[in-house]
SEVEX-576556 format. One record per residue (C-alpha): residue number from 1; residue in three letters; chain; x, y, z. Coordinates in nm, 4 decimals. Each point is the difference from the previous one (the first is absolute). Layout:
BEGIN
+-----+------+-------+----------+----------+----------+
:  nr : rest : kette :       px :       py :       pz :
+-----+------+-------+----------+----------+----------+
: NUM :  ALA :     A :        X :        Y :        Z :
...
+-----+------+-------+----------+----------+----------+
% end
This chain:
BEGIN
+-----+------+-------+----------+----------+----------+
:  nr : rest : kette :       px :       py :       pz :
+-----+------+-------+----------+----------+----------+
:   1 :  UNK :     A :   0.0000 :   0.0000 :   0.0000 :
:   2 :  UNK :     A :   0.1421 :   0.3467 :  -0.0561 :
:   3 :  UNK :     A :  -0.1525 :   0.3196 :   0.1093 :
:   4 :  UNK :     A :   0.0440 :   0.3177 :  -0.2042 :
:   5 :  UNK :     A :  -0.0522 :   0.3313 :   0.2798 :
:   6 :  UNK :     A :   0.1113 :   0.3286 :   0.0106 :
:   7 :  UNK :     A :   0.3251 :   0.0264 :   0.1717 :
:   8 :  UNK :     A :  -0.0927 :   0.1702 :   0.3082 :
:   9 :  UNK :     A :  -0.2371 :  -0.3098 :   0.0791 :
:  10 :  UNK :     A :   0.2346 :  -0.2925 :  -0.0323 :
:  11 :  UNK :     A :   0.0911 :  -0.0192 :   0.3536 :
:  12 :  UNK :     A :  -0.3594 :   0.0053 :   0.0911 :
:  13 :  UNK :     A :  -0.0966 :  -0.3300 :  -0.2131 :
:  14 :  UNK :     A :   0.2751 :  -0.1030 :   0.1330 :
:  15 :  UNK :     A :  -0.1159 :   0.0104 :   0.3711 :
:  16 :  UNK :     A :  -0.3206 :  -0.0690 :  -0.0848 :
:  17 :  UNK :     A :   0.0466 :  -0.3446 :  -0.1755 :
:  18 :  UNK :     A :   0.2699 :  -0.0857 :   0.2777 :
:  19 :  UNK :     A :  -0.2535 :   0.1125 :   0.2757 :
:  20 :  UNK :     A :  -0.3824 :  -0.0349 :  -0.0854 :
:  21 :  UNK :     A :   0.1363 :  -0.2923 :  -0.2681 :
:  22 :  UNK :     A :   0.2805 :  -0.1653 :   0.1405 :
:  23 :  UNK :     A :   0.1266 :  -0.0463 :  -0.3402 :
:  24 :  UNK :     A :   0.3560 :  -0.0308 :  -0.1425 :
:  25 :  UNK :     A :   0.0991 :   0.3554 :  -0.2200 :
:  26 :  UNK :     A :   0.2675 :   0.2010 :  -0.0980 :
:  27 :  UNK :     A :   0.0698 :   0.3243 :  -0.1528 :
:  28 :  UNK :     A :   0.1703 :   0.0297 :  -0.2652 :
:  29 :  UNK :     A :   0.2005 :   0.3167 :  -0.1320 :
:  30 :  UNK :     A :   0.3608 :   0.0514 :  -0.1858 :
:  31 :  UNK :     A :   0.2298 :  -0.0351 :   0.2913 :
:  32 :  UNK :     A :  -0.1413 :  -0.3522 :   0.1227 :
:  33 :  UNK :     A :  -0.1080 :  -0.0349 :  -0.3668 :
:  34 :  UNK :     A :   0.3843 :   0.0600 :  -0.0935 :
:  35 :  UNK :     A :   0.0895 :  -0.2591 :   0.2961 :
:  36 :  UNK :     A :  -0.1633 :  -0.2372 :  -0.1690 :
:  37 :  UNK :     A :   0.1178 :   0.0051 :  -0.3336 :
:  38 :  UNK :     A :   0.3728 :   0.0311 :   0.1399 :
:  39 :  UNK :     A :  -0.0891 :  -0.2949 :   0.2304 :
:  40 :  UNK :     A :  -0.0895 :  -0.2208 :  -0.3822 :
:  41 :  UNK :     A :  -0.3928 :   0.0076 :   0.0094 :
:  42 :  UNK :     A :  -0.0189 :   0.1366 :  -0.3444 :
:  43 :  UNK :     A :  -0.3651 :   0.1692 :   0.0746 :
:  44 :  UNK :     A :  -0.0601 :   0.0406 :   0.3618 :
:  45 :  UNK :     A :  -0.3858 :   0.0062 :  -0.1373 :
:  46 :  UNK :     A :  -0.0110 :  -0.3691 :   0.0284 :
:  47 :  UNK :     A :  -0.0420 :  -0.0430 :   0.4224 :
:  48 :  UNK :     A :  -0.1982 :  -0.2169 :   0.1855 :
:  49 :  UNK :     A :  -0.1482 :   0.2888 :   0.2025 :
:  50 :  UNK :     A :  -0.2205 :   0.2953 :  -0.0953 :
:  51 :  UNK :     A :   0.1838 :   0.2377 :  -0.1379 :
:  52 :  UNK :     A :  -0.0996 :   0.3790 :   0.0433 :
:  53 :  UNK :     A :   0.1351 :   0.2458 :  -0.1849 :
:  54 :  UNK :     A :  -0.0719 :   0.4029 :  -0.1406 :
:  55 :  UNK :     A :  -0.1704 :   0.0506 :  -0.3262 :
:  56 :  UNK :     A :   0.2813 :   0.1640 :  -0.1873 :
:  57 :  UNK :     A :   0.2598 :  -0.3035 :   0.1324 :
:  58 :  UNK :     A :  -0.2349 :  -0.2160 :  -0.1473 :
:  59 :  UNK :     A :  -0.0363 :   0.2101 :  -0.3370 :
:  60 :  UNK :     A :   0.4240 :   0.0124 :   0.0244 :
:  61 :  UNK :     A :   0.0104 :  -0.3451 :   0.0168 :
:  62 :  UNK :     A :  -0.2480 :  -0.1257 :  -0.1992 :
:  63 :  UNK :     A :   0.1457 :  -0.2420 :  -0.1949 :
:  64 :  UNK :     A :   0.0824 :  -0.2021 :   0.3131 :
:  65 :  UNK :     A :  -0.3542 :   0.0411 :   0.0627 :
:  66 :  UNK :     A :  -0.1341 :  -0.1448 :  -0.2864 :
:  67 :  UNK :     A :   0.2299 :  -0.3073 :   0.0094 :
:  68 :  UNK :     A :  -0.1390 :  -0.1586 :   0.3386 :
:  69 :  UNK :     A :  -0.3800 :  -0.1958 :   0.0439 :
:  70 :  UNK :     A :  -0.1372 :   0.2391 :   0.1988 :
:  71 :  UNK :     A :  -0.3123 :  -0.1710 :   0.1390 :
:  72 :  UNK :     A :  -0.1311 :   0.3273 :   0.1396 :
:  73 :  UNK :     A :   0.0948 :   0.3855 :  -0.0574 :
:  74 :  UNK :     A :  -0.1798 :   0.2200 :   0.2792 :
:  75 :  UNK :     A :   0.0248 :   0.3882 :  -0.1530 :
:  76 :  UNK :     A :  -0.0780 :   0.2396 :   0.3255 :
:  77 :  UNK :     A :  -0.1083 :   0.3727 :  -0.0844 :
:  78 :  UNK :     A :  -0.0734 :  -0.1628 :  -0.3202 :
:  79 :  UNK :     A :  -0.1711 :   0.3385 :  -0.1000 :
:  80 :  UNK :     A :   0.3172 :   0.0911 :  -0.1267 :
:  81 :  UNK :     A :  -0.0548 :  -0.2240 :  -0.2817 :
:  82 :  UNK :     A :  -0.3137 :   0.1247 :  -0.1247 :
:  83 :  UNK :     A :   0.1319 :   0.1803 :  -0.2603 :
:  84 :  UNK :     A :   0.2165 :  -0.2631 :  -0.1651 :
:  85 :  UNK :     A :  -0.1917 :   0.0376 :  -0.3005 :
:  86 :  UNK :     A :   0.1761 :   0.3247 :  -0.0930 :
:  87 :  UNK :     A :   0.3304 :  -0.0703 :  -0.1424 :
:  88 :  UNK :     A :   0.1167 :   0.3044 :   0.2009 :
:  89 :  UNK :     A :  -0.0478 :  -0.2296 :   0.3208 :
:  90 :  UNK :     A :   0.3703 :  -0.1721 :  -0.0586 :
:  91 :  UNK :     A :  -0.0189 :  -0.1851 :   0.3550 :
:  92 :  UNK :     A :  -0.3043 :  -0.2003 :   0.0026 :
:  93 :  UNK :     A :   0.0376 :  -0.0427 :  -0.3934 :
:  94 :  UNK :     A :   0.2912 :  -0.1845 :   0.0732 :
:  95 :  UNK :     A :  -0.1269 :  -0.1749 :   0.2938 :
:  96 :  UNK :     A :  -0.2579 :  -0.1286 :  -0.1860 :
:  97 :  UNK :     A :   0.1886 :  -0.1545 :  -0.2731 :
:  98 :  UNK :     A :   0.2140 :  -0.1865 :   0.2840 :
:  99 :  UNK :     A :  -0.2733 :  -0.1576 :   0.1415 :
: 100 :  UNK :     A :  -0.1923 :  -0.0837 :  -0.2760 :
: 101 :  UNK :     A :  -0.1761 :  -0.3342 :   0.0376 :
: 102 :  UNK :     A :   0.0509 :   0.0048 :   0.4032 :
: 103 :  UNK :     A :  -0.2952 :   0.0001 :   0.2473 :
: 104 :  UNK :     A :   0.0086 :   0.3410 :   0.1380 :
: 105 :  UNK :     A :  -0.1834 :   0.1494 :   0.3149 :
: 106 :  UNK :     A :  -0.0495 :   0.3773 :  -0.0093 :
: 107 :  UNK :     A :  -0.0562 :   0.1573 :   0.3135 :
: 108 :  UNK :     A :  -0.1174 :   0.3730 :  -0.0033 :
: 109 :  UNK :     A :  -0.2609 :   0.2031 :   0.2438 :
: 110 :  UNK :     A :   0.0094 :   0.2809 :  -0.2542 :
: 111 :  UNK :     A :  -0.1242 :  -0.1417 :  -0.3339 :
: 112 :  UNK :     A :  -0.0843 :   0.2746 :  -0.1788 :
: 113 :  UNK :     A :   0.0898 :   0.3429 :  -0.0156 :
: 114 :  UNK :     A :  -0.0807 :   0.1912 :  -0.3023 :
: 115 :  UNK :     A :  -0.1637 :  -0.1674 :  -0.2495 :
: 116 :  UNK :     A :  -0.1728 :  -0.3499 :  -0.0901 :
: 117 :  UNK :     A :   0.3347 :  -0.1030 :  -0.2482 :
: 118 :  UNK :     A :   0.1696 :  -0.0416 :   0.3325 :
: 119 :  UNK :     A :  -0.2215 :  -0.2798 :   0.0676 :
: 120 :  UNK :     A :   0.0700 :  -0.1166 :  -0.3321 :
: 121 :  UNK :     A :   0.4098 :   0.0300 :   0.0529 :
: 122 :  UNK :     A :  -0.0364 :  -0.2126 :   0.3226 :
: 123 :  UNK :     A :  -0.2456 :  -0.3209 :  -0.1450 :
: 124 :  UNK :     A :   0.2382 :   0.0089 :  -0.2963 :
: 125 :  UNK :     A :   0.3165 :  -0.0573 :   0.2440 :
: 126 :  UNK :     A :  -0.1252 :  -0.3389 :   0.0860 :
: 127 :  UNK :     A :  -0.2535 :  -0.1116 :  -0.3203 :
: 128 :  UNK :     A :   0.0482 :   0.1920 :  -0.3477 :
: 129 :  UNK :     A :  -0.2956 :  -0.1547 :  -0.0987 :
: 130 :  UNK :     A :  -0.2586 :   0.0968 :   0.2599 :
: 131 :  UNK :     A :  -0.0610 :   0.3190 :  -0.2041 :
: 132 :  UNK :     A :   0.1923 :  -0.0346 :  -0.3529 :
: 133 :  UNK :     A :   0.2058 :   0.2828 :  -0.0865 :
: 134 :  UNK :     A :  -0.0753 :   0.3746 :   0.0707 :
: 135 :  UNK :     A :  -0.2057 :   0.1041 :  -0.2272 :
: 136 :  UNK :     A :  -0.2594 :  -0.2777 :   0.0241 :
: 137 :  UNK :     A :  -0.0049 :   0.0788 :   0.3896 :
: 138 :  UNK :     A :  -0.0762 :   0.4102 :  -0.0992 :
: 139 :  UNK :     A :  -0.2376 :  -0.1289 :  -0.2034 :
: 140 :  UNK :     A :  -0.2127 :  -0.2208 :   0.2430 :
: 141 :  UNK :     A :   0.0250 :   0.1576 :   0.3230 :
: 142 :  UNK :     A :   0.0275 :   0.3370 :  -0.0580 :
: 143 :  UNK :     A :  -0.3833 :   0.0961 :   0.0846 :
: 144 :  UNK :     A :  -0.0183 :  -0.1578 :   0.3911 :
: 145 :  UNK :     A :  -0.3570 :   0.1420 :   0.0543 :
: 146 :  UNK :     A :  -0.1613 :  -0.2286 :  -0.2366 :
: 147 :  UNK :     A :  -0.0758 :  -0.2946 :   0.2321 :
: 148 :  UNK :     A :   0.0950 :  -0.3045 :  -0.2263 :
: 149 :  UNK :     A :   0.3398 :   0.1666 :  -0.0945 :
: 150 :  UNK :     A :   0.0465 :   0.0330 :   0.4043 :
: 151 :  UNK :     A :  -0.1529 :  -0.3700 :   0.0431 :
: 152 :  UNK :     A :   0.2565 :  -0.1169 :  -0.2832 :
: 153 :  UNK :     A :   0.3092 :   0.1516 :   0.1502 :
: 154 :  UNK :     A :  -0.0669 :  -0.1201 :   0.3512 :
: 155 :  UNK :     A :  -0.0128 :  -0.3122 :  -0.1503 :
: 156 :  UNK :     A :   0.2924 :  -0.0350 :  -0.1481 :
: 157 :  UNK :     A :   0.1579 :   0.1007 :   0.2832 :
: 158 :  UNK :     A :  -0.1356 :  -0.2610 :   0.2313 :
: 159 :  UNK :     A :   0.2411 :  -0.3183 :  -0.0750 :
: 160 :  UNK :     A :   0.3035 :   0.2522 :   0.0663 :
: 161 :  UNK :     A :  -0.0873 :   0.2457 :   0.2193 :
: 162 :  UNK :     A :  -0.0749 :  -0.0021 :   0.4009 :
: 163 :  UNK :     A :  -0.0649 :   0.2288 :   0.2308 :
: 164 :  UNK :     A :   0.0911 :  -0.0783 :   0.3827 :
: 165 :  UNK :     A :  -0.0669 :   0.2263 :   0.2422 :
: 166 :  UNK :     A :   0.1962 :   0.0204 :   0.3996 :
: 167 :  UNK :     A :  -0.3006 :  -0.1219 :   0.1325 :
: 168 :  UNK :     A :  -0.0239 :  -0.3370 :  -0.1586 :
: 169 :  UNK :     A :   0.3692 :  -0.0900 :   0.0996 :
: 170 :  UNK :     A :  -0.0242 :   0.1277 :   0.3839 :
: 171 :  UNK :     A :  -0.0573 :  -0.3763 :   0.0598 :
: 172 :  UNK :     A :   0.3229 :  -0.1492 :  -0.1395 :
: 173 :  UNK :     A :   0.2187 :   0.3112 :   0.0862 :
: 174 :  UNK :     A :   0.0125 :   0.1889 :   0.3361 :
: 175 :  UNK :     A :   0.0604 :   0.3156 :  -0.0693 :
: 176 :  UNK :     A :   0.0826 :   0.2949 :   0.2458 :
: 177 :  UNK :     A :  -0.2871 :   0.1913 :   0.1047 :
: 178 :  UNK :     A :   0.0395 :   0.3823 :  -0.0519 :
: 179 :  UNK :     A :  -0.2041 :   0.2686 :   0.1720 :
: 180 :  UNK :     A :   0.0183 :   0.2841 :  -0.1959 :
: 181 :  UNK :     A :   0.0386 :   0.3614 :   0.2530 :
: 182 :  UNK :     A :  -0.0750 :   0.3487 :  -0.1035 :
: 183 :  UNK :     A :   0.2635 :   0.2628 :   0.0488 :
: 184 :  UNK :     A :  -0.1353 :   0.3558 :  -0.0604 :
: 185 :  UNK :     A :   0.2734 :   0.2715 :  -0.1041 :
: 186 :  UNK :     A :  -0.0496 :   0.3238 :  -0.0672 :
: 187 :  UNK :     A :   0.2619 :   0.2124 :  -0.1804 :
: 188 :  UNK :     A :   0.1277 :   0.3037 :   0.1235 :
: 189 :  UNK :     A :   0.0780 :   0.3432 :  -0.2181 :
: 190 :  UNK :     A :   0.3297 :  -0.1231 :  -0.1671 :
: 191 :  UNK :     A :  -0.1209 :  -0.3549 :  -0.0676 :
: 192 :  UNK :     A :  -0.3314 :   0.1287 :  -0.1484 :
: 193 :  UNK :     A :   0.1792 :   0.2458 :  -0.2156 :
: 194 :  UNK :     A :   0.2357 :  -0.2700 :  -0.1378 :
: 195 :  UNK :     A :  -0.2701 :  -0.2627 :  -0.0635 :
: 196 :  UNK :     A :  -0.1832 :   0.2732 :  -0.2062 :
: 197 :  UNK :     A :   0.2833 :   0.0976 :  -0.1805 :
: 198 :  UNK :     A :   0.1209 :  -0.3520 :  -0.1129 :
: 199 :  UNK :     A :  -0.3923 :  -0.0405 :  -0.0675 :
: 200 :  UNK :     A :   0.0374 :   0.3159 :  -0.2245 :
: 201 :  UNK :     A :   0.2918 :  -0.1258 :  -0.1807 :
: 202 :  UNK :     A :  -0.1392 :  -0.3604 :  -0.0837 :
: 203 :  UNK :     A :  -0.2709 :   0.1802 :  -0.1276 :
: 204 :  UNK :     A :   0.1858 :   0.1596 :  -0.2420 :
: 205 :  UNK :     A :  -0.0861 :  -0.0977 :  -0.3826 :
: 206 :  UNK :     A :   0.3574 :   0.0452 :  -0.1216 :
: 207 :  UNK :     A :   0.1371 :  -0.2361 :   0.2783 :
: 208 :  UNK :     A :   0.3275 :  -0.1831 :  -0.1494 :
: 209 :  UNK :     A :   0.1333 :  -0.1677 :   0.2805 :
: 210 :  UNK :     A :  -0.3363 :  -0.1986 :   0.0945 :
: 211 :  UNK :     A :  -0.1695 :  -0.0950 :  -0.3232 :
+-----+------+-------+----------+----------+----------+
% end
């Protein structure tokens, strides 16, 4: 199994599968990654744990990625893929040709952002033929208030797509329980002034350095 995650949460699957899981991983980035190939494993890809690593080590070594069985890729944040159908999109266009043919599990709590393709970007990432090509999809689903178009789509999605919400797993994992506390603040003169003034300047319709 390998799991693709942005970098900053590779320790976390790491803890969690050790912790909640109790099952064998690793992370894997250039300097063990490097160890590896200087110790003679000729792609350190091939392990008999779960291998974590970031998406753009992944993309960088992709070719290593293509050349072992995965049974399973879990993508987190997979939202980041959603527009692999743009060429422009040189990360998960590339992911997506190394794991072509491989059972992929996308895991996202923010779907969709902008705009219905995204949907389209995502279902293509693990079935090209759920939808058919681009066009075909703009041409079927691009009027959602007719009923049987919305009927249709949600159908489709069914064989691939599942929503699970916190509540349905609170028996199998015990999470912490948080009590949210309110904290009122109230600015004084200097604070208030600078708030309004970076305010102000976001506002501004010629803004360069926050597009």
């Amino acid at each position: 199994i390998l799991v693709i995650t942005p970098s900053n949460l590779r320790k976390q699957w790491f803890q969690e599968l050790q912790e909640k899981f109790f099952l064998p991983c690793q992370i894997l980035e250039t300097k063990n990654y490097n160890q590896f190939v200087r110790d003679g494993n000729s792609n350190p890809f091939s392990a008999d744990s779960i291998l974590i690593c970031s998406y753009h080590f992944a993309r960088q070594k992709s070719m290593d990625v293509t050349r072992v069985p995965w049974d399973l890729v879990v993508i987190d944040e997979a939202h980041r893929l959603r527009n692999v159908y743009k060429k422009s999109n040189k990360i998960a266009n590339e992911l997506r040709d190394a794991l072509k043919g491989v059972d992929k599990l996308l895991l996202t709590g923010t779907p969709l952002q902008n705009s219905l393709l995204e949907l389209y970007g995502l279902v293509s990432f693990i079935d090209e033929y759920t939808f058919g090509d681009l066009n075909s999809f703009r041409e079927q689903f691009s009027d959602l208030s007719d009923p049987f178009t919305f009927k249709t789509l949600k159908a489709r999605l069914k064989p691939i797509c599942q929503r699970t919400l916190r509540s349905q797993v609170l028996p199998y994992i015990n999470y912490t329980k948080r009590f949210p506390m309110l904290e009122e603040f109230t600015p004084n003169q200097d604070e208030a002034v600078l708030y309004d003034m970076v305010s102000d300047y976001l506002r501004k319709p010629e803004l360069q350095a926050l597009p």
